[in-house]
PDB file of N, H, CA, C and O in Angstrom:
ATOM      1  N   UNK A   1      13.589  15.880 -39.595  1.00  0.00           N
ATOM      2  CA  UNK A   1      14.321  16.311 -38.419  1.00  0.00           C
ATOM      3  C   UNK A   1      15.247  15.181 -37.968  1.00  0.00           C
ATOM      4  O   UNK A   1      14.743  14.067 -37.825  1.00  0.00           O
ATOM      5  N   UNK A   2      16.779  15.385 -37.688  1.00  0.00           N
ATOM      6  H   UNK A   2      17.189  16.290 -37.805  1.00  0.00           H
ATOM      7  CA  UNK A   2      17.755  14.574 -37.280  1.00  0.00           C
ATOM      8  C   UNK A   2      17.973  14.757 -36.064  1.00  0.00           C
ATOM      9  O   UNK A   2      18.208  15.838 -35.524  1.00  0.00           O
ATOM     10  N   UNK A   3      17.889  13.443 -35.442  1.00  0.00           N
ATOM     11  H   UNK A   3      17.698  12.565 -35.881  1.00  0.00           H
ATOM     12  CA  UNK A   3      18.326  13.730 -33.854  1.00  0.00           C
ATOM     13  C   UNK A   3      19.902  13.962 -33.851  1.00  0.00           C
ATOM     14  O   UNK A   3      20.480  12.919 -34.158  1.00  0.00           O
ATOM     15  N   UNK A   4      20.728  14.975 -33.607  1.00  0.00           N
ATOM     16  H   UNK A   4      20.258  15.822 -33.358  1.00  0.00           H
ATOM     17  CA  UNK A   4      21.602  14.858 -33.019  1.00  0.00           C
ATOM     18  C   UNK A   4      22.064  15.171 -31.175  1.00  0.00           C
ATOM     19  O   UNK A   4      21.523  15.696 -30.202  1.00  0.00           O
ATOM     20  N   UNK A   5      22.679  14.847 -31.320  1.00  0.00           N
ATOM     21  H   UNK A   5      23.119  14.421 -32.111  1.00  0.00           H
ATOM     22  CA  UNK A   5      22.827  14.640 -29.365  1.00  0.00           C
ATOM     23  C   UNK A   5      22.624  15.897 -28.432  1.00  0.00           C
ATOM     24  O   UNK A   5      22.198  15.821 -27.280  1.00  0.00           O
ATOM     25  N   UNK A   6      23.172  17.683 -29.419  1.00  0.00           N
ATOM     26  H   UNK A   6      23.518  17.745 -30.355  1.00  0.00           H
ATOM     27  CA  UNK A   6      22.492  18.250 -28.388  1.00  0.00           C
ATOM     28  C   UNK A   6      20.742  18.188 -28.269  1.00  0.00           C
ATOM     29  O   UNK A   6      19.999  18.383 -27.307  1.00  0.00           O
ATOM     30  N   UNK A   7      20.491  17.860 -29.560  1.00  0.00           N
ATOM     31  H   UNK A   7      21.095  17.702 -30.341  1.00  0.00           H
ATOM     32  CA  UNK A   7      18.553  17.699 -29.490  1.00  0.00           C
ATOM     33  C   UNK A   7      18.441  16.699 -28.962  1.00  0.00           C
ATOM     34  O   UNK A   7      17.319  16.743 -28.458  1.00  0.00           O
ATOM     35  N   UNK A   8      19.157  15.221 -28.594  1.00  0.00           N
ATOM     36  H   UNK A   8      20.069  15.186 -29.004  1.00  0.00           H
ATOM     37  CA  UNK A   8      18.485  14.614 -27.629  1.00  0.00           C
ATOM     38  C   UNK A   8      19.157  14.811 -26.189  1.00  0.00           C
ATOM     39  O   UNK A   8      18.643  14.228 -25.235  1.00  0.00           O
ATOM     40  N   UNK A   9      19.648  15.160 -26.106  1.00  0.00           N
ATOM     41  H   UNK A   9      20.065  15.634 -26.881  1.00  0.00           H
ATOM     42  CA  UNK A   9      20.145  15.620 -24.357  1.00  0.00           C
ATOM     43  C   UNK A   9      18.864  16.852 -23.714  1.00  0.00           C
ATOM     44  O   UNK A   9      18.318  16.984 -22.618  1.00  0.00           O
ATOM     45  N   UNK A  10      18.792  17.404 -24.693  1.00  0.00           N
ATOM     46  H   UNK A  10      19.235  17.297 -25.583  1.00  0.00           H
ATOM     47  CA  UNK A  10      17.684  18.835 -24.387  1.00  0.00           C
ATOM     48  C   UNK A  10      16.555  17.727 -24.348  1.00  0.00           C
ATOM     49  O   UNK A  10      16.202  17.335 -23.235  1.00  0.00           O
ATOM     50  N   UNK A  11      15.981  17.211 -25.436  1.00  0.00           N
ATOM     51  H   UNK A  11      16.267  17.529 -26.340  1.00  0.00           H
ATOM     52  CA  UNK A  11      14.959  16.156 -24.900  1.00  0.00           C
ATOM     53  C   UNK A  11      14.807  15.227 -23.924  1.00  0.00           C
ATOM     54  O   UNK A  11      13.803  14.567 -23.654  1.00  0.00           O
ATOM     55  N   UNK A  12      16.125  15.223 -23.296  1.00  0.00           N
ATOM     56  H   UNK A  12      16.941  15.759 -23.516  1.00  0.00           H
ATOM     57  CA  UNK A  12      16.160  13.869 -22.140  1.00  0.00           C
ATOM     58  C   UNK A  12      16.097  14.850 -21.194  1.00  0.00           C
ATOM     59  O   UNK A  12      15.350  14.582 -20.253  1.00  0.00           O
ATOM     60  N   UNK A  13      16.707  16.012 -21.151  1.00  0.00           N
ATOM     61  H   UNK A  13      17.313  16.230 -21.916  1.00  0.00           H
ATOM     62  CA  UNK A  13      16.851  16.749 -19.590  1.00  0.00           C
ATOM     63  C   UNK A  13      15.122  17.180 -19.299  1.00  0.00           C
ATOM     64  O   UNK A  13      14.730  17.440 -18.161  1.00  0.00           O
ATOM     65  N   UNK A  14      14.296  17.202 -20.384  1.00  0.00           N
ATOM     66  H   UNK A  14      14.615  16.992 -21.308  1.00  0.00           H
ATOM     67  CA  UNK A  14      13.189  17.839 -20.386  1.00  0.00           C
ATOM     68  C   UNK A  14      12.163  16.555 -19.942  1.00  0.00           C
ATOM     69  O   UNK A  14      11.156  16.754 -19.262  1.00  0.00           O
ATOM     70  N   UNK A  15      12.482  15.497 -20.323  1.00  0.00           N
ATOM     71  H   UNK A  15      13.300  15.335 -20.875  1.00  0.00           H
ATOM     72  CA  UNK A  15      11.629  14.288 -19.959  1.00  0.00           C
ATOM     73  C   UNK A  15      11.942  14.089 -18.540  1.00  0.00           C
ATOM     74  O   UNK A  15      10.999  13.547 -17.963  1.00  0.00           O
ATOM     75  N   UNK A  16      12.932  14.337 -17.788  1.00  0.00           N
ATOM     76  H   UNK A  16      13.698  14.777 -18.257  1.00  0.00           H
ATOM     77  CA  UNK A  16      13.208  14.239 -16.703  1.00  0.00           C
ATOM     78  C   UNK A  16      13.202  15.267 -15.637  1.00  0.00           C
ATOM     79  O   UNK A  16      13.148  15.099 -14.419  1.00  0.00           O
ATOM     80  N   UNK A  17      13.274  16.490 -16.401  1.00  0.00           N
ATOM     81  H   UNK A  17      13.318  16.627 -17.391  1.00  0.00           H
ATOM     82  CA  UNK A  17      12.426  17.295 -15.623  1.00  0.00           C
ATOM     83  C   UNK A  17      10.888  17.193 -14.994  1.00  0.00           C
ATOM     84  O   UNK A  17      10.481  17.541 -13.885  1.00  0.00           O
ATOM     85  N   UNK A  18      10.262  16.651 -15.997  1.00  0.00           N
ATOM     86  H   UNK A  18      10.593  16.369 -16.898  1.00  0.00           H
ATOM     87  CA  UNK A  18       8.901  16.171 -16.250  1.00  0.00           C
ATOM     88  C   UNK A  18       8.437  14.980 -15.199  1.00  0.00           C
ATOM     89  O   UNK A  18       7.405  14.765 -14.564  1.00  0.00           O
ATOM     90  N   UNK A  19       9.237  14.564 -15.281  1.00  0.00           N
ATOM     91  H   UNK A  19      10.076  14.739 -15.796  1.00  0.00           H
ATOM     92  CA  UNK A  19       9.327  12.859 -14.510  1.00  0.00           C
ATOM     93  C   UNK A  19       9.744  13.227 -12.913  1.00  0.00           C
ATOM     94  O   UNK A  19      10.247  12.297 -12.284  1.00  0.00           O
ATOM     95  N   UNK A  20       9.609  14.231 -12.368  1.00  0.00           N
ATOM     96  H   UNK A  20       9.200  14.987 -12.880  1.00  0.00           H
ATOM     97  CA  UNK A  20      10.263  14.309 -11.107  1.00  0.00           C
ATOM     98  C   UNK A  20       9.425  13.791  -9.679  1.00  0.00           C
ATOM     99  O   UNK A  20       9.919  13.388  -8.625  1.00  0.00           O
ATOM    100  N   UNK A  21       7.813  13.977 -10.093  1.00  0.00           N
ATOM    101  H   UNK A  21       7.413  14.304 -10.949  1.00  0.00           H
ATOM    102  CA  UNK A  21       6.835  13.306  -9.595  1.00  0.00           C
ATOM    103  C   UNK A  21       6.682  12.001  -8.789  1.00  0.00           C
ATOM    104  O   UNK A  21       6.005  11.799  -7.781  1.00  0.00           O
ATOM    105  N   UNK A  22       7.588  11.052  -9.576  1.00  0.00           N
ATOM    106  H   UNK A  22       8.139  11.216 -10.395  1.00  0.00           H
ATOM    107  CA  UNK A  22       7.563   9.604  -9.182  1.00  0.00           C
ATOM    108  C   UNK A  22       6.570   8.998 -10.507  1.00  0.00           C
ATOM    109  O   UNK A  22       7.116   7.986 -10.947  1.00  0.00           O
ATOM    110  N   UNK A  23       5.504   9.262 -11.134  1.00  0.00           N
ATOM    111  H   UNK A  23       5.060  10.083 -10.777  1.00  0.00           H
ATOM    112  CA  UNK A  23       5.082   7.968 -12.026  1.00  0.00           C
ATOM    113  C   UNK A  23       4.540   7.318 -11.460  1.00  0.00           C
ATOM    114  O   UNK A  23       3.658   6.832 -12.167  1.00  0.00           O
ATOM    115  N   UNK A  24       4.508   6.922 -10.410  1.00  0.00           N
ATOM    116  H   UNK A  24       5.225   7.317  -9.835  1.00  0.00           H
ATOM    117  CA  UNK A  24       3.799   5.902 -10.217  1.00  0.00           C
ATOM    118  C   UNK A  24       1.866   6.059 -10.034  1.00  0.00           C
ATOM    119  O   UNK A  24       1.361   7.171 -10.193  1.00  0.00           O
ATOM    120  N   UNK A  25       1.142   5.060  -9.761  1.00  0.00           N
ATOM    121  H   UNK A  25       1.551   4.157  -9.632  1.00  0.00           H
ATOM    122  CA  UNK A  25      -0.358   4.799  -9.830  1.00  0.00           C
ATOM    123  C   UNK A  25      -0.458   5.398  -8.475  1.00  0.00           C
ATOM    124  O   UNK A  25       0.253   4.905  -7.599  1.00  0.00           O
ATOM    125  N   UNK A  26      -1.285   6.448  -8.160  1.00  0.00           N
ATOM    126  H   UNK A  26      -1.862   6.848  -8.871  1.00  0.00           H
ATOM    127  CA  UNK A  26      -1.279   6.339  -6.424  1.00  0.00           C
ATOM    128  C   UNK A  26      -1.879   5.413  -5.894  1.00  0.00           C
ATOM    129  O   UNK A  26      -2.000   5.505  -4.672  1.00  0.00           O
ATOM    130  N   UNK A  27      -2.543   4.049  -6.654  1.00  0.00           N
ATOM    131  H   UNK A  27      -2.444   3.974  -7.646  1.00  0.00           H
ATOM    132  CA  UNK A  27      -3.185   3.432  -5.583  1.00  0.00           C
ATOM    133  C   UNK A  27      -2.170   2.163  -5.557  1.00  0.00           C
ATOM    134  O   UNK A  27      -2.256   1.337  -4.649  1.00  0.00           O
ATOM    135  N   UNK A  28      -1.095   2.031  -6.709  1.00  0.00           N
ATOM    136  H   UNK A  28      -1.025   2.702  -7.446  1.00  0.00           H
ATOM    137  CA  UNK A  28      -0.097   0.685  -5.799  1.00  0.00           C
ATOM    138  C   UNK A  28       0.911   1.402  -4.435  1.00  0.00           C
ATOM    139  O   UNK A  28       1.505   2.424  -4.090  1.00  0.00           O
ATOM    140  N   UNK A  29       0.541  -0.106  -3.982  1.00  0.00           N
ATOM    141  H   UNK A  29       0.059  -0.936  -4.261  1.00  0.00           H
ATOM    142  CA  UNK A  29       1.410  -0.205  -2.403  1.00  0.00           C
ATOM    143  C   UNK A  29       2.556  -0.585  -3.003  1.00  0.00           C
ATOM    144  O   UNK A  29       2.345  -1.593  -3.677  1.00  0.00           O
ATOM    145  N   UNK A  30       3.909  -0.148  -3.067  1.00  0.00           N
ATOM    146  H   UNK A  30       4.080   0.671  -2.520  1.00  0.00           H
ATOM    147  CA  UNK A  30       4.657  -0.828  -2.781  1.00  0.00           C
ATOM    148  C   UNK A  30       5.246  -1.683  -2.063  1.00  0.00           C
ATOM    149  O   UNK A  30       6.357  -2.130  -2.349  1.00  0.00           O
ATOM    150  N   UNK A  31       4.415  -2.102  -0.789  1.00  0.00           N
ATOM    151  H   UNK A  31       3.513  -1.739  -0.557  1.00  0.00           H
ATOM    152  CA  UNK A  31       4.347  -3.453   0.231  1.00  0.00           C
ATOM    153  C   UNK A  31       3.316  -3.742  -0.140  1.00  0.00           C
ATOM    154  O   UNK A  31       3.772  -4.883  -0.211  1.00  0.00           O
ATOM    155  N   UNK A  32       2.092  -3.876  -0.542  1.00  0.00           N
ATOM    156  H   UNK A  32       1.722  -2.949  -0.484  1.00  0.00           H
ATOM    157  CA  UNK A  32       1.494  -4.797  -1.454  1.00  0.00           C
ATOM    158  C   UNK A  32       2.375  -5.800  -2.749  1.00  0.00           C
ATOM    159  O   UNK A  32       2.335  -7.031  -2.751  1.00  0.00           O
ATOM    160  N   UNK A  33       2.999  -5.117  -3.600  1.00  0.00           N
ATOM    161  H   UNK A  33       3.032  -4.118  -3.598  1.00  0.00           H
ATOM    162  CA  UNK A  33       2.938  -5.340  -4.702  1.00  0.00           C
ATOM    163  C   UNK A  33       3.938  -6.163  -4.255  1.00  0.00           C
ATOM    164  O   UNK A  33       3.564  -7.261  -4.667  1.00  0.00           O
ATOM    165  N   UNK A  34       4.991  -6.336  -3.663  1.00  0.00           N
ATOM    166  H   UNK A  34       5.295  -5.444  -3.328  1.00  0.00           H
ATOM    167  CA  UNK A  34       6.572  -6.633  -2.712  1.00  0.00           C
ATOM    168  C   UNK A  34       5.867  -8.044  -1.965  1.00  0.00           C
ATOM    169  O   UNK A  34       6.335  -9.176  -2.083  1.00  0.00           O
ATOM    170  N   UNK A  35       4.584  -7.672  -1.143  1.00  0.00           N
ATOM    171  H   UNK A  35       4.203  -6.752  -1.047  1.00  0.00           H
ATOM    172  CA  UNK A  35       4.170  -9.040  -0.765  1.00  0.00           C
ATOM    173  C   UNK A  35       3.886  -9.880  -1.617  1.00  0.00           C
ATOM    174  O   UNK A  35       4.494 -10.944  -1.510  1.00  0.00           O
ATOM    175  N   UNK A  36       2.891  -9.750  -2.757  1.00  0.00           N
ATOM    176  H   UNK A  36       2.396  -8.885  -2.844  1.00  0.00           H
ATOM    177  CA  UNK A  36       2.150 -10.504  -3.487  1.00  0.00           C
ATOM    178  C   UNK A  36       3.666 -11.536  -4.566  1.00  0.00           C
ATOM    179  O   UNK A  36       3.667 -12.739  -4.827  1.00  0.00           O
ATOM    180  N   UNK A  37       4.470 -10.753  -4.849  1.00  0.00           N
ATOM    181  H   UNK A  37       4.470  -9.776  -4.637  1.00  0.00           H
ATOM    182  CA  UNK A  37       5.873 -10.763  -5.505  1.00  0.00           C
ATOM    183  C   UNK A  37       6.223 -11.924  -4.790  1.00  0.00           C
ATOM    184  O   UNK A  37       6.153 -13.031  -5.324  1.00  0.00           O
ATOM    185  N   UNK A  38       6.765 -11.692  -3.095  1.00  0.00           N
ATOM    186  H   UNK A  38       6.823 -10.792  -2.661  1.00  0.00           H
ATOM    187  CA  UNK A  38       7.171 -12.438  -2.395  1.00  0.00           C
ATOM    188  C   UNK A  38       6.403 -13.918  -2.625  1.00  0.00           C
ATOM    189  O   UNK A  38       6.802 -14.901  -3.250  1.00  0.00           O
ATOM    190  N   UNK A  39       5.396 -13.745  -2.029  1.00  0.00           N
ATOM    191  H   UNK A  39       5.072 -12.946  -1.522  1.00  0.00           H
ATOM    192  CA  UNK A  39       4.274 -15.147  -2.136  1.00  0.00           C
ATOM    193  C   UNK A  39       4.334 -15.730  -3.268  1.00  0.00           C
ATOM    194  O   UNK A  39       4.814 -16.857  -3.140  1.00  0.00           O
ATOM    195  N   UNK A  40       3.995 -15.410  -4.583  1.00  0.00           N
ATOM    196  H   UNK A  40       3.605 -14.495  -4.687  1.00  0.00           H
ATOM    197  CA  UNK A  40       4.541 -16.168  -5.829  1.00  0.00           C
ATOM    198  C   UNK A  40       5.655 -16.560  -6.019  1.00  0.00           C
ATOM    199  O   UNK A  40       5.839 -17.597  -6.656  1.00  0.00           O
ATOM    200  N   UNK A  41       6.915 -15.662  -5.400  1.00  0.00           N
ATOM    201  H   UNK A  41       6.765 -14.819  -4.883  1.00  0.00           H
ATOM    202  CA  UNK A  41       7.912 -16.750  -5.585  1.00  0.00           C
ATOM    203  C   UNK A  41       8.077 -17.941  -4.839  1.00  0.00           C
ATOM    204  O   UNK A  41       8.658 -18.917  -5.313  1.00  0.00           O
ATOM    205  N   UNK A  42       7.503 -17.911  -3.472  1.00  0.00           N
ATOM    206  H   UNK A  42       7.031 -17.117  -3.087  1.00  0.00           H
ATOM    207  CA  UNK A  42       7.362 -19.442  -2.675  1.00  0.00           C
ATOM    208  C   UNK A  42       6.667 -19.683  -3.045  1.00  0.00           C
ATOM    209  O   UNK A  42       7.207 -20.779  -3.196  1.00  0.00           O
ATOM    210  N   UNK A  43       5.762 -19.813  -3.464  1.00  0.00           N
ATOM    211  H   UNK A  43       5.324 -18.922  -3.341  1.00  0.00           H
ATOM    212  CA  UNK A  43       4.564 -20.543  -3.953  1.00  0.00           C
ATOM    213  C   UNK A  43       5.185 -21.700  -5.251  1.00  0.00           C
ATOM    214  O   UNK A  43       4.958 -22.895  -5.445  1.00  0.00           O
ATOM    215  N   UNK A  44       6.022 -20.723  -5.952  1.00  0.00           N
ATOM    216  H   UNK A  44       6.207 -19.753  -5.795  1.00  0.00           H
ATOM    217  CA  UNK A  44       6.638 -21.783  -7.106  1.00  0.00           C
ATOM    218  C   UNK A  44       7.841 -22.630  -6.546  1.00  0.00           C
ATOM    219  O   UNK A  44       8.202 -23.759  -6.879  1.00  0.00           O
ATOM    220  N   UNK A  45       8.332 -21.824  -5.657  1.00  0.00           N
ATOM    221  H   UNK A  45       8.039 -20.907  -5.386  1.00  0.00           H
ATOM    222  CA  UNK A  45       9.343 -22.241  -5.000  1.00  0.00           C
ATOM    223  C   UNK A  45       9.479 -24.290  -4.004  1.00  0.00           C
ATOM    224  O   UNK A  45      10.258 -25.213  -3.763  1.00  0.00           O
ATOM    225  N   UNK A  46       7.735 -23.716  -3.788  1.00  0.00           N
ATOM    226  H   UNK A  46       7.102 -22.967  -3.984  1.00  0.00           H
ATOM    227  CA  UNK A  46       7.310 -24.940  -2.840  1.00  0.00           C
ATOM    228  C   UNK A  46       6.713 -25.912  -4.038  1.00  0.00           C
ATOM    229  O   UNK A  46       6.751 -27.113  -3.770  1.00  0.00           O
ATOM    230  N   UNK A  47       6.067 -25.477  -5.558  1.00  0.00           N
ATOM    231  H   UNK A  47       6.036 -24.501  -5.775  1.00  0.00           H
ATOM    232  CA  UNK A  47       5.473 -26.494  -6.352  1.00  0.00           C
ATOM    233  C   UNK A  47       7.210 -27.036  -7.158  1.00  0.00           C
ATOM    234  O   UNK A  47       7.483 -28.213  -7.396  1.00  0.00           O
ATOM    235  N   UNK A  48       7.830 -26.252  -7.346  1.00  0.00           N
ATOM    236  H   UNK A  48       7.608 -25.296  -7.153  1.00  0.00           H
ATOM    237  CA  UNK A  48       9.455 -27.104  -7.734  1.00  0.00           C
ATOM    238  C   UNK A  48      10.011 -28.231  -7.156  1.00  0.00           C
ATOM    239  O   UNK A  48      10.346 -29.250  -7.761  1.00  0.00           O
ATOM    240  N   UNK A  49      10.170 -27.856  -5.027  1.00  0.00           N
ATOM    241  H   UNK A  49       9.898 -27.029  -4.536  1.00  0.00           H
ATOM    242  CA  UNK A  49      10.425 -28.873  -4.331  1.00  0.00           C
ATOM    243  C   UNK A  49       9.541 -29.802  -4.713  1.00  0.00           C
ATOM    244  O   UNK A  49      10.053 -30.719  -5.356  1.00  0.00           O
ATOM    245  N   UNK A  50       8.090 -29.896  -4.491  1.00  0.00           N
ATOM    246  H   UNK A  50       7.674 -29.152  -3.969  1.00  0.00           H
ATOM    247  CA  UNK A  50       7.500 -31.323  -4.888  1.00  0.00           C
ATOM    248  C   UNK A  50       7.386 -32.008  -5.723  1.00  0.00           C
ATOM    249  O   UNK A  50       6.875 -33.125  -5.647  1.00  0.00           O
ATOM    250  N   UNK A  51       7.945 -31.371  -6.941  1.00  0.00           N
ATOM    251  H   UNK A  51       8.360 -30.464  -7.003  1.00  0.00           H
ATOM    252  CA  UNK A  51       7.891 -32.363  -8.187  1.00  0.00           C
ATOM    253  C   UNK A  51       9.466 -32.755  -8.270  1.00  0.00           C
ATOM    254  O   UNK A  51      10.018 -33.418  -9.147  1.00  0.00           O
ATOM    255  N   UNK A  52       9.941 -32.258  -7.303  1.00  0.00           N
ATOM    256  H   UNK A  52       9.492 -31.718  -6.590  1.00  0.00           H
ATOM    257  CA  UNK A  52      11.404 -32.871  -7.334  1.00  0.00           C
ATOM    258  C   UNK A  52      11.646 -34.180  -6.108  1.00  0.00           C
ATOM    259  O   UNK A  52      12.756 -34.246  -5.581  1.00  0.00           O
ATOM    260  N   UNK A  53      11.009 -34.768  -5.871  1.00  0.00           N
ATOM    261  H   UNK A  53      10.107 -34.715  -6.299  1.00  0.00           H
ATOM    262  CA  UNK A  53      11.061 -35.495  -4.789  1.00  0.00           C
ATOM    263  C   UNK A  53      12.184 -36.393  -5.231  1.00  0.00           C
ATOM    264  O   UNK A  53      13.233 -36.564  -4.611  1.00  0.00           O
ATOM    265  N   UNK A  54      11.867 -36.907  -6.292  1.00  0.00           N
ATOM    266  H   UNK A  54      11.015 -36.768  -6.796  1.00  0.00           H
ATOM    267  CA  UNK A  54      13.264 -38.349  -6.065  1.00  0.00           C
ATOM    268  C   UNK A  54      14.840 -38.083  -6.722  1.00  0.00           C
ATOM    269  O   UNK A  54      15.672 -38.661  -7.420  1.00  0.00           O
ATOM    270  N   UNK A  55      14.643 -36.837  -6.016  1.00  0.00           N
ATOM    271  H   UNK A  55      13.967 -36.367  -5.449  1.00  0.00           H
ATOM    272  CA  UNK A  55      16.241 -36.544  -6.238  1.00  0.00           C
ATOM    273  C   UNK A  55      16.638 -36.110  -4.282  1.00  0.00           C
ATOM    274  O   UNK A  55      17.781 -35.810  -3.935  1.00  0.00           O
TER     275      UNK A  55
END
C-alpha cells in the first residue's frame, strides 16, 4: 500500500477527528506542571549565578 496524499489527508482528518478530546492525563495540572517547570528553571538559574561569581 502507497501513501499518496489523498490517503494521507483522509488519514490525518481522521486522526484529528479522533484527537478532539484534548489527550491529555486527567490527573496533570497544568499549573502544577507550569510551577514545577518554573522552579527548575530558577533553581538552575540561581546554581549558574554562583558558579559564576568572578566575573
Amino acid at each position: 500500500m502507497t501513501m499518496t496524499l489523498p490517503s494521507s489527508a483522509d488519514a490525518l482528518a481522521l486522526l484529528a477527528q479522533t484527537g478532539e478530546h484534548g489527550g491529555q492525563h486527567a490527573s496533570l495540572n497544568p499549573y502544577l506542571i507550569g510551577g514545577i517547570g518554573l522552579g527548575m528553571l530558577l533553581l538552575l538559574l540561581w546554581v549558574t549565578t554562583r558558579f559564576n561569581r568572578d566575573r
